[in-house]
C-alpha positions as CSV (number, residue, x, y, z in Angstrom):
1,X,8.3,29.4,-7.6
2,X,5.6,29.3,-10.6
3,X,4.8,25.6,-12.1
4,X,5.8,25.1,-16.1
5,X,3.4,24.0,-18.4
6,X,4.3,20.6,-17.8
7,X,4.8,20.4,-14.4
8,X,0.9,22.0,-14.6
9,X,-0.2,18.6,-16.8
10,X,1.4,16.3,-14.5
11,X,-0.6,17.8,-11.6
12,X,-4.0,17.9,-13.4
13,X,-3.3,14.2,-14.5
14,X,-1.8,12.9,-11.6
15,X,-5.4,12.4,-9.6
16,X,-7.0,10.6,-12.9
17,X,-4.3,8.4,-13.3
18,X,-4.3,7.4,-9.4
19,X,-7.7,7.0,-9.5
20,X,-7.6,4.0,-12.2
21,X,-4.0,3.0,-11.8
22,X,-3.1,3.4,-7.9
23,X,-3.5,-0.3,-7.1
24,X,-5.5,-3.4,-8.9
25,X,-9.5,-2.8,-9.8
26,X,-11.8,-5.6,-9.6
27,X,-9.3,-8.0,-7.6
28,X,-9.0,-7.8,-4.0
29,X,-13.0,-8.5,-2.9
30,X,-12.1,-11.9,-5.0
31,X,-9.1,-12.5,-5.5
32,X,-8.3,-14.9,-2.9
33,X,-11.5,-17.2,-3.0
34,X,-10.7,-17.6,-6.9
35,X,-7.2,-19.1,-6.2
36,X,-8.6,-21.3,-3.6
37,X,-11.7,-22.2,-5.3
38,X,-11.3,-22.1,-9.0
39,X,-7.6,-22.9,-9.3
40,X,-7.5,-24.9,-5.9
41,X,-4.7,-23.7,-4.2
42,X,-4.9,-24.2,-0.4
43,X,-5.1,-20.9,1.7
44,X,-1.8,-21.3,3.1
45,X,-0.3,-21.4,0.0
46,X,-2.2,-18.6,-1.1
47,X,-0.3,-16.8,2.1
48,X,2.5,-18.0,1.1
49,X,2.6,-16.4,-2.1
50,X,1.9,-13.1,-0.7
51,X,4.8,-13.7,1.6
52,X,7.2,-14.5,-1.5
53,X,5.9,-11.0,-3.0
54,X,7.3,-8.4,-0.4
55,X,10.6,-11.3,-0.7
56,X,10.7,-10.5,-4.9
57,X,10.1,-7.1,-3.3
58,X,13.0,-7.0,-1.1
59,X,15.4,-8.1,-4.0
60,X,13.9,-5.8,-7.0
61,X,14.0,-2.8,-4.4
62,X,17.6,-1.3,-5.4
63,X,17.7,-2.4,-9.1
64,X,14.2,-0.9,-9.9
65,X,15.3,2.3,-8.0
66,X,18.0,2.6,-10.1
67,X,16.1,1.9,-12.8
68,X,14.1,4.8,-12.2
69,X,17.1,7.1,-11.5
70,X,17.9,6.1,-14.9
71,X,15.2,6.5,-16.9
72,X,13.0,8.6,-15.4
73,X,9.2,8.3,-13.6
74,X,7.3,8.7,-17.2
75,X,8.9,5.4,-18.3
76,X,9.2,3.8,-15.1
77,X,5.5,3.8,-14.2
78,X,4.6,2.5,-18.0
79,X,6.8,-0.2,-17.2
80,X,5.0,-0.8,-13.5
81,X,1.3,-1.0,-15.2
82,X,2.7,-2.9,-18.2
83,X,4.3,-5.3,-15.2
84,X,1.0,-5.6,-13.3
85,X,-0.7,-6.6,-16.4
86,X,1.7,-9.6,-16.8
87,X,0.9,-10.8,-13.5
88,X,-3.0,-10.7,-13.5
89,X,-2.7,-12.9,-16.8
90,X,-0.7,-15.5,-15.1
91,X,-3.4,-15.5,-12.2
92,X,-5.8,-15.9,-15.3
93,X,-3.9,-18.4,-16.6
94,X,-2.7,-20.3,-13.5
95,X,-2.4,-23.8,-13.3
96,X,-0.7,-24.6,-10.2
97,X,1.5,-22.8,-7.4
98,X,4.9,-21.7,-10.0
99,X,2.1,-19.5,-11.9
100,X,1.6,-17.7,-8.7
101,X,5.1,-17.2,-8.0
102,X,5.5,-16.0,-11.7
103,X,2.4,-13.6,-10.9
104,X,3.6,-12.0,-7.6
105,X,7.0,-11.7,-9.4
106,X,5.8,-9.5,-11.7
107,X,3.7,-7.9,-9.5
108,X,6.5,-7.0,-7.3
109,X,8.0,-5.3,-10.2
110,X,5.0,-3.1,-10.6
111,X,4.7,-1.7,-7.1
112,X,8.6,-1.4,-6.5
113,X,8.6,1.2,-9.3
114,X,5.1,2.1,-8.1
115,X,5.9,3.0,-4.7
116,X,9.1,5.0,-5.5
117,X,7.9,7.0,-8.3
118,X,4.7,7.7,-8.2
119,X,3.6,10.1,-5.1
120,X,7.1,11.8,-6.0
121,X,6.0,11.9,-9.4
122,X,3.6,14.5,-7.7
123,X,5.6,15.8,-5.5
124,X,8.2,17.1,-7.8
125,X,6.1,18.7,-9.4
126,X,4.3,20.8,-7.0
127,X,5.8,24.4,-6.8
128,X,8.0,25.0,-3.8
129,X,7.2,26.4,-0.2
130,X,5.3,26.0,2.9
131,X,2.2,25.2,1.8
132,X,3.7,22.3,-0.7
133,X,3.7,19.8,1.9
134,X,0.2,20.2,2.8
135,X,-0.7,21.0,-1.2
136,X,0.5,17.6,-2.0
137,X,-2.0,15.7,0.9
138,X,-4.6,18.1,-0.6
139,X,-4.4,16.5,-4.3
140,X,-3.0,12.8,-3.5
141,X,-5.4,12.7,-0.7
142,X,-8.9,13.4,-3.2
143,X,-7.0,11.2,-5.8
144,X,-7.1,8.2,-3.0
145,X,-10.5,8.9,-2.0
146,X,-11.6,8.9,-5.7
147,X,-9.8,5.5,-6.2
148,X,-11.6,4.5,-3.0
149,X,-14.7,5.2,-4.9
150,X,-13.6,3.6,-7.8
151,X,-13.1,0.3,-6.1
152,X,-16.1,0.5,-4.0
153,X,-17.8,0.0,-7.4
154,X,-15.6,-2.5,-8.4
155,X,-15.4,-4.4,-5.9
156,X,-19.3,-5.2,-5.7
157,X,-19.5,-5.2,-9.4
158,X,-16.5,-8.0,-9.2
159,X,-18.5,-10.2,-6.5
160,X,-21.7,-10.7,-9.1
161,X,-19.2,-11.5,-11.8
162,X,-17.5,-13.6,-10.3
163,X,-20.8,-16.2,-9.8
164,X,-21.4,-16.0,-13.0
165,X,-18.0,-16.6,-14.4
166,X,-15.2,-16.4,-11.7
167,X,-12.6,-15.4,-14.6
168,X,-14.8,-12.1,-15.4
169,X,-13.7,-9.9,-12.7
170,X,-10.0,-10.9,-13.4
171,X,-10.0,-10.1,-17.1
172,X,-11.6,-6.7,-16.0
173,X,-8.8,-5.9,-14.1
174,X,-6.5,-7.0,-16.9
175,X,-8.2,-4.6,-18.8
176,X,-7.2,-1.3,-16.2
177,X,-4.1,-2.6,-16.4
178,X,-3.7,-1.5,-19.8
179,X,-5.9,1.8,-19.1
180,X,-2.7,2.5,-16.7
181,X,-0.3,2.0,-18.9
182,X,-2.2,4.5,-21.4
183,X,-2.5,7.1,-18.8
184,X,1.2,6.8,-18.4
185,X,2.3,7.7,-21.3
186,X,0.2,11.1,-20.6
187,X,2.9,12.3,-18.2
188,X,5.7,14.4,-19.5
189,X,9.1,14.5,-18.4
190,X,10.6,17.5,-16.4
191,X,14.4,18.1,-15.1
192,X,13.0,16.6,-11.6
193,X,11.4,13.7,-13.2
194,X,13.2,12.4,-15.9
195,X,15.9,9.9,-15.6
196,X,19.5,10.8,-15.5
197,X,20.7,8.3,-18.7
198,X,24.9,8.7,-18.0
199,X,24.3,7.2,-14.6
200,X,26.2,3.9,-13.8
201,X,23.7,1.6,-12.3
202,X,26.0,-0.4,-10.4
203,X,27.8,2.9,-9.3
204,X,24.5,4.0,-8.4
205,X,23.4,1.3,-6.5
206,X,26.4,1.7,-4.3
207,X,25.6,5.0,-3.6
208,X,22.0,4.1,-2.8
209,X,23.5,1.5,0.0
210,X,25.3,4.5,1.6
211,X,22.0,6.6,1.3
212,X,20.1,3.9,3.5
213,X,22.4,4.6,6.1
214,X,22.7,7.8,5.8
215,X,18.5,8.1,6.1
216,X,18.4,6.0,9.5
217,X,20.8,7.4,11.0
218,X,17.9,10.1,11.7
219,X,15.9,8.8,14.5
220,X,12.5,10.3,13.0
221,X,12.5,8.4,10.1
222,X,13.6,5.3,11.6
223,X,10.8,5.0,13.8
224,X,8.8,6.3,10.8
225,X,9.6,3.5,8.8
226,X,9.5,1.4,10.8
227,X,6.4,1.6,12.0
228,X,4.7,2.2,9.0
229,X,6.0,-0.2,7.4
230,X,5.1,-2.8,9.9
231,X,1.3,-1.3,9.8
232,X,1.6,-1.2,5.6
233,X,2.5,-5.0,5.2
234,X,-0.3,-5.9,8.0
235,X,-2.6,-4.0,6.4
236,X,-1.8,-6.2,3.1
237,X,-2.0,-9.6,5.0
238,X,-5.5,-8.5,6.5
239,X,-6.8,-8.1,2.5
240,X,-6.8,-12.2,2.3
241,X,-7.7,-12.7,5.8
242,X,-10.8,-10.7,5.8
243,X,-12.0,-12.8,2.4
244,X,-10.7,-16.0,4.4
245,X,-13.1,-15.2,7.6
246,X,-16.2,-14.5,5.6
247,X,-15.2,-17.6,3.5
248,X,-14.8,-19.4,6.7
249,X,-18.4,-18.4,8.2
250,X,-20.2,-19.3,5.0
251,X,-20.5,-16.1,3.4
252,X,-22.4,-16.1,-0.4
253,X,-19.5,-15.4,-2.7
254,X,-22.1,-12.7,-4.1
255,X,-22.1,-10.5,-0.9
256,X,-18.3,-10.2,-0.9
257,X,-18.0,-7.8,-3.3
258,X,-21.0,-5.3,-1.7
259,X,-19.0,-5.6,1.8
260,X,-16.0,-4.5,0.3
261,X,-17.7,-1.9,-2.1
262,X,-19.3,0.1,0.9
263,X,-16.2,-0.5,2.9
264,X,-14.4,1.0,0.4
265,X,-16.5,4.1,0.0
266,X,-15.7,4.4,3.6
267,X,-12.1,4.4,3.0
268,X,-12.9,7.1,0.4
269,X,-14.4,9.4,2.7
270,X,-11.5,8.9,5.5
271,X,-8.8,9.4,2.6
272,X,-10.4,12.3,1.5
273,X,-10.5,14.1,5.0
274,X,-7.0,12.9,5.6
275,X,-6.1,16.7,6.8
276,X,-8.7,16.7,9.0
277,X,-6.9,13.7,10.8
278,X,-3.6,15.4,10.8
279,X,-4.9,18.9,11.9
280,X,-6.9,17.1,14.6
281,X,-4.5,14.2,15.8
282,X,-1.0,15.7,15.2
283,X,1.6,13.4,16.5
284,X,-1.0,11.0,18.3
285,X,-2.4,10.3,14.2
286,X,0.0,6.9,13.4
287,X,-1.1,5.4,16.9
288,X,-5.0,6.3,16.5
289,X,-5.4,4.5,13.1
290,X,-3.0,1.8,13.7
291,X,-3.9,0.1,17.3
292,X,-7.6,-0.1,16.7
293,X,-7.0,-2.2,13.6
294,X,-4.5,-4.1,15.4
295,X,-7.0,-4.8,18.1
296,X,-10.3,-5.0,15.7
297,X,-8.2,-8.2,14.4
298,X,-8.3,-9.5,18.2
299,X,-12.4,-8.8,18.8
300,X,-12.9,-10.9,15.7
301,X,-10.5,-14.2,16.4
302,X,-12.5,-13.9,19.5
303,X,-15.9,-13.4,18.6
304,X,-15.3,-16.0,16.3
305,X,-13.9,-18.8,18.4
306,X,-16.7,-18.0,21.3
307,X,-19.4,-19.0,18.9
308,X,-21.5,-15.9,18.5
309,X,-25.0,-16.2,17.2
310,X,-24.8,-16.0,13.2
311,X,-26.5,-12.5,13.3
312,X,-24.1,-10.9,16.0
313,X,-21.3,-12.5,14.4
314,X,-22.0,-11.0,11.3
315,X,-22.4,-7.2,13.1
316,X,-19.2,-7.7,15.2
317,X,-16.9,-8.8,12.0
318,X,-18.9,-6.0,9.6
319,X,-17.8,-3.1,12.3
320,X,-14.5,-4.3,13.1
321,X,-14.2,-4.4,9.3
322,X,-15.0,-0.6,9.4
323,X,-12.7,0.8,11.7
324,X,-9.9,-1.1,10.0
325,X,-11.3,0.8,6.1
326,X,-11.2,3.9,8.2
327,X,-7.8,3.6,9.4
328,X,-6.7,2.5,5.7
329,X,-8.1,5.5,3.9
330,X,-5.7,8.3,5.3
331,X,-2.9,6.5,6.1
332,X,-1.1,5.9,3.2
333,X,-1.3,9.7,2.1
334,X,-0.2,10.1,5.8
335,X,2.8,8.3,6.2
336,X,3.9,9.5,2.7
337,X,3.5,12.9,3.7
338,X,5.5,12.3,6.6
339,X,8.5,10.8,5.4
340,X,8.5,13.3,2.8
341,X,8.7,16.6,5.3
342,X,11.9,18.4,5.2
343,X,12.8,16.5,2.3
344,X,14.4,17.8,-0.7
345,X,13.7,16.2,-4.3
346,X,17.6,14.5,-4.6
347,X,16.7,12.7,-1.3
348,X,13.2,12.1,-1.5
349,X,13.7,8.7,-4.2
350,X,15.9,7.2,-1.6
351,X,13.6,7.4,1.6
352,X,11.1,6.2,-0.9
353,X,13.2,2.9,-0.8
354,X,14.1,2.7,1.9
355,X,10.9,2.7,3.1
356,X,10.0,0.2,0.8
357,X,13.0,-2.2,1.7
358,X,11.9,-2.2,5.3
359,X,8.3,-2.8,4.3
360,X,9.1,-6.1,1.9
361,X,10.7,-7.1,4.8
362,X,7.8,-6.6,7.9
363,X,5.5,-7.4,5.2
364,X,7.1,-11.2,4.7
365,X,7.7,-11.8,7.7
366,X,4.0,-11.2,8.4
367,X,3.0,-13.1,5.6
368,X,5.3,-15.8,6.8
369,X,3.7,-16.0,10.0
370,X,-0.6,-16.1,8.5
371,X,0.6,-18.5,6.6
372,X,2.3,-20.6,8.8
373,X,-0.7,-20.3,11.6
374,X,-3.2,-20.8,9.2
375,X,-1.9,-24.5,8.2
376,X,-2.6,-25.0,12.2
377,X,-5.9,-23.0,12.4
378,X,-8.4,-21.2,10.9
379,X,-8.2,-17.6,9.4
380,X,-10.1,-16.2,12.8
381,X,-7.3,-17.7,14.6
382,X,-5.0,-16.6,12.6
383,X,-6.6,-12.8,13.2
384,X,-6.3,-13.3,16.6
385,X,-2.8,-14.0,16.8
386,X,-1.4,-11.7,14.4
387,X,-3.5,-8.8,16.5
388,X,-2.2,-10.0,20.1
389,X,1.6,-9.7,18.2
390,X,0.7,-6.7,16.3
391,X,-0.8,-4.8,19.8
392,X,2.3,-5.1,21.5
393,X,4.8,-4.3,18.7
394,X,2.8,-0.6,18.7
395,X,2.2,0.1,22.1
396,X,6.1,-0.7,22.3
397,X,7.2,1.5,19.2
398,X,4.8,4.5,20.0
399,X,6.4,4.7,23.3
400,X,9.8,5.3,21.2
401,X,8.4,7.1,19.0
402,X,6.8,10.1,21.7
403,X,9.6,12.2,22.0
404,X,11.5,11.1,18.1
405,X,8.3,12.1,15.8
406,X,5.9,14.2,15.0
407,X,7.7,17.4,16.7
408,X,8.2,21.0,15.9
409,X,10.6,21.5,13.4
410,X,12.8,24.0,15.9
411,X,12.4,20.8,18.7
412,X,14.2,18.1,16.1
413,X,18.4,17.7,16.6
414,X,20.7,19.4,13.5
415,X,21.3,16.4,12.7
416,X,18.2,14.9,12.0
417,X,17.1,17.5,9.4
418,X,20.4,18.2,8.5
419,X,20.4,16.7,4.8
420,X,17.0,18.0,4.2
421,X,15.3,20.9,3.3
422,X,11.7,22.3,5.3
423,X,9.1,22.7,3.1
């Protein structure tokens, strides 16, 4: 079936705007140092926070879903950028722990409505048969790597700033924010995108509660979810720890950002070649890019707590810091493209969700547990703990997962397709 005009637009802008407005420029590679050091809030608490985010996340999940059934993606993702600009400027203006709260609070808001409406924004979009599936990790795939690029540069720009003024690469990333929202208003509503304004929310949120069910009763996706979202929200966790092992080896503030800025150019090039991984790994992709970040975490607790020499140390965190940027690059496109295969575009919002409900929740409880270890040890420990954990809950879910995903579409059960549609 031939694209409209503006189904056309929204494909040619979708990889600018995800470039600029996928997730936050100029924030990660310092993010965590300037809440510990400039507004002197204790790393634990900084944990903490990012534990009370996938919570807010958790609660916003079926309102903001809702939300988007009703008004449509266009105005749902000017309202997700608008929200992530309200929470970098309570970061900036932050003067104890409630401002953080405030700021993840708003934040959840933003990537709620960002995680449900944004690759389906694309999605719906795309004309439909075979070839959509893979036509879709074609264009979000170069529109990750090209944000991977993006915040390479960033990132090392952000660790210069930041020694000269450590509120500079925040109010840079204020700045995107309001870029995104702009680029937002670009998109243009089509009958698979815009909201449906008659619907009852509460009515609707009913229904959504049904649909979860519904979704896991299918043993593919179940395993699907839950493993990636267990991967996703360790993935998160591992942004502050990363900052808090450098932090904790005496690491310039200054070389932060050109770590992060090459690591992310690596990401880049593994998000771009994201097919390559698929065509290559087939069902054995999830396990190669998730256990050796889990076990990189392990190599540096260890290499750590041994007491390397400062030179080796450096090597042994810099490469275990590599494979985990190489696993990060295709897996998001990855996991999205799986969940959305033999999906239609009335189901495809609600495994959105509920993927996103099950990854607030791994995601705090993750959180929960860095922050509680790191009030007993150091952020190296804290690696080494979370990996030992983390090992054993893949090894045990792969082994489910062997015979459940990544199969033929003639080997799957009626009924786990059933409700869908191959494309």
């Amino acid at each position: 079936m031939e694209s409209t005009e503006e189904e056309k637009s929204n494909i040619k802008l979708y990889p600018i705007y995800k470039m600029l407005s996928w997730d936050l420029l100029f924030y990660y590679s310092i993010i965590f140092i300037f809440l510990v050091q400039i507004k002197h809030i204790s790393p634990a608490d900084v944990l903490l926070g990012e534990a009370f985010y996938p919570f807010f996340k958790f609660i916003l999940l079926m309102p903001m879903t809702a939300l988007i059934e009703k008004i449509g993606k266009k105005r749902s993702l000017i309202i997700a950028n608008s929200a992530n600009a309200i929470s970098i400027l309570c970061y900036i203006l932050a003067q104890n722990f409630t401002y953080v709260l405030i700021g993840q609070f708003f934040s959840a808001i933003a990537f709620v409505i960002k995680g449900v409406a944004e690759t389906n924004m694309l999605y719906d979009n795309l004309p439909r048969g075979e070839g959509r599936g893979s036509q879709f990790s074609k264009i979000d795939g170069k529109a990750t790597s090209w944000y991977y690029y993006i915040d390479a540069i960033t990132s090392m720009l952000s660790g210069f700033l930041y020694v000269v003024n450590g509120y500079l690469p925040l109010i840079l990333c204020f700045i995107f924010c309001l870029v995104s929202v702009y680029i937002s208003f670009k998109f243009k509503e089509t009958e698979k995108t815009k909201g449906l304004q008659t619907t009852n929310t509460r009515e609707y949120i009913r229904n959504l509660r049904h649909s979860f069910k519904y979704i896991l009763q299918s043993k593919r996706l179940r395993y699907l979810i839950i493993f990636g979202a267990i991967f996703s929200g360790f993935l998160s966790v591992l942004v502050s720890l990363r900052s808090g092992v450098l932090e904790q080896i005496k690491m310039p503030e200054q070389y932060f950002g050109v770590i992060f800025a090459v690591l992310g150019i690596v990401s880049g090039i593994s998000a771009k070649n994201e097919g390559r991984f698929h065509n290559r790994l087939r069902n054995k992709t999830l396990a190669v890019l998730a256990l050796p970040v889990a076990i990189s975490c392990i190599v540096i607790g260890f290499a750590v707590a041994v007491n390397l020499p400062y030179g080796s140390l450096i090597v042994v965190i810099l490469i275990m810091y590599l494979v985990q940027f190489i696993a990060r690059g295709p897996f998001y496109t990855l996991i999205r493209r799986y969940l959305n295969n033999f999906t239609t575009h009335t189901i495809r919002n609600k495994i959105s969700s509920s993927y996103n409900l099950i990854e607030s929740i791994a995601r705090t409880l993750i959180a929960l547990l860095a922050s509680f270890l790191l009030r007993i040890t150091t952020s190296s420990g804290t690696l080494l703990v979370l990996g030992c954990i983390i090992t054993i809950a893949f090894v045990l879910l792969l082994d489910k997962m062997k015979t459940r995903v990544g199969l033929k579409p003639e080997q799957y059960k009626k009924e786990e397709i059933e409700f869908t549609e191959i494309k």
